[in-house]
C-alpha positions as CSV (number, residue, x, y, z in Angstrom):
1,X,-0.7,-5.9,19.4
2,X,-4.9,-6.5,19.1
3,X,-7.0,-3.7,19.0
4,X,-8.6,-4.0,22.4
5,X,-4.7,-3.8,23.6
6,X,-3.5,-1.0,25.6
7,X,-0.5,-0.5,23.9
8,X,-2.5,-0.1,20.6
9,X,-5.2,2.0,22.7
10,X,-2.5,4.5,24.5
11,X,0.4,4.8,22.3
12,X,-0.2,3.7,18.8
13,X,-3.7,4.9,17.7
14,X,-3.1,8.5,19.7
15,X,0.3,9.2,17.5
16,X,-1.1,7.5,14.4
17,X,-4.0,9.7,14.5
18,X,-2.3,12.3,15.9
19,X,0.0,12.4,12.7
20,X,-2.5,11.5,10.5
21,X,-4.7,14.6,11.3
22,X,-1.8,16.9,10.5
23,X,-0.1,15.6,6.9
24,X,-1.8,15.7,3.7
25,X,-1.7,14.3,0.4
26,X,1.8,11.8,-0.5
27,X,2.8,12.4,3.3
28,X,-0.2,11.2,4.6
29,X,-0.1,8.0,2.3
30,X,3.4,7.5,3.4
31,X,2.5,7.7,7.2
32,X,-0.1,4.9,6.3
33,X,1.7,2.7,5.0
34,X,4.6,3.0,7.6
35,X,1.7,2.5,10.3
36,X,0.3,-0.1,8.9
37,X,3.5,-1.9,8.4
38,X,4.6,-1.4,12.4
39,X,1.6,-2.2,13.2
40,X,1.9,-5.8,11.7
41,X,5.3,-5.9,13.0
42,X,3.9,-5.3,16.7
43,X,1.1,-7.5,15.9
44,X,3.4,-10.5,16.0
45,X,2.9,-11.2,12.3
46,X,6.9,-10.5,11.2
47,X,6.7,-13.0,8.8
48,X,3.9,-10.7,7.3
49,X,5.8,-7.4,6.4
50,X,8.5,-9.0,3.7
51,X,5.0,-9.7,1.6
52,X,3.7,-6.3,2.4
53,X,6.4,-4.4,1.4
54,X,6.8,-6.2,-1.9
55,X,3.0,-5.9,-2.6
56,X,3.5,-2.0,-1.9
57,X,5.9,-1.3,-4.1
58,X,4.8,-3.6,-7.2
59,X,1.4,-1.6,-6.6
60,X,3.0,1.4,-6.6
61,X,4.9,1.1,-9.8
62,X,1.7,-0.2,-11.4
63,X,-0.1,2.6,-11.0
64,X,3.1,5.0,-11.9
65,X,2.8,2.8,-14.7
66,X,-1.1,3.2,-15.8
67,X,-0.3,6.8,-14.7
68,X,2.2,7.3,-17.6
69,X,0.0,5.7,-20.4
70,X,-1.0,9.2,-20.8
71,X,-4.8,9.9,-21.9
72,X,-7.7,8.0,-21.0
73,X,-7.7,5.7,-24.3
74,X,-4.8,4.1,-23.9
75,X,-5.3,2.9,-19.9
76,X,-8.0,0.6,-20.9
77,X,-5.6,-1.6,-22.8
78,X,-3.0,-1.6,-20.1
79,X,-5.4,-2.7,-17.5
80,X,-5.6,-6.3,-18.9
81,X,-1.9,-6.2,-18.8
82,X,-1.5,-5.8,-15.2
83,X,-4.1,-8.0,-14.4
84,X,-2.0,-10.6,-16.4
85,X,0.9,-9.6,-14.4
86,X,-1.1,-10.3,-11.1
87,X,-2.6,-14.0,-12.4
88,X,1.0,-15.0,-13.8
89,X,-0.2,-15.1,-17.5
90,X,1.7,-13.9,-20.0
91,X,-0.9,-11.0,-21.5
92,X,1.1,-8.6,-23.9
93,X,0.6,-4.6,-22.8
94,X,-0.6,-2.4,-25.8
């Protein structure tokens, strides 16, 4: 599916938006994601979404993560850590 397509032009963007426009906050994350993954899937890239869905759950239990380190002092020292986690190194967490 390309974006000049008119299967992307007449069903998907209309209900996309459509939904989009009425959820809010977690719901409306959600509905992105789930989008953006069909969309890919419709795209032709299947190969694509087995990467995407791993990459969207390792992000979100990073940030549930950074989110628990409680106050703003201690999420400075955590950052290094998941950037160690990303690059492969071994970088110790405080």
């Amino acid at each position: 599916m390309l974006f000049t397509s008119l299967d992307f032009l007449i069903l998907f963007l209309p209900v996309t938006l459509a939904m989009a426009l009425r959820l809010r906050g977690q719901a409306l994350l959600r509905w992105i994601a789930l989008a953006s993954i069909v969309f890919y899937g419709f795209a032709g890239h299947w190969w694509f979404i087995l990467p995407m869905l791993v990459t969207t759950v390792v992000d979100y239990w990073v940030a549930r993560w950074l989110e628990g380190a409680g106050g703003a002092g201690c999420w400075p020292c955590r950052w290094p850590a998941t950037w160690g986690c990303w690059l492969g190194s071994s970088t110790p967490a405080c």
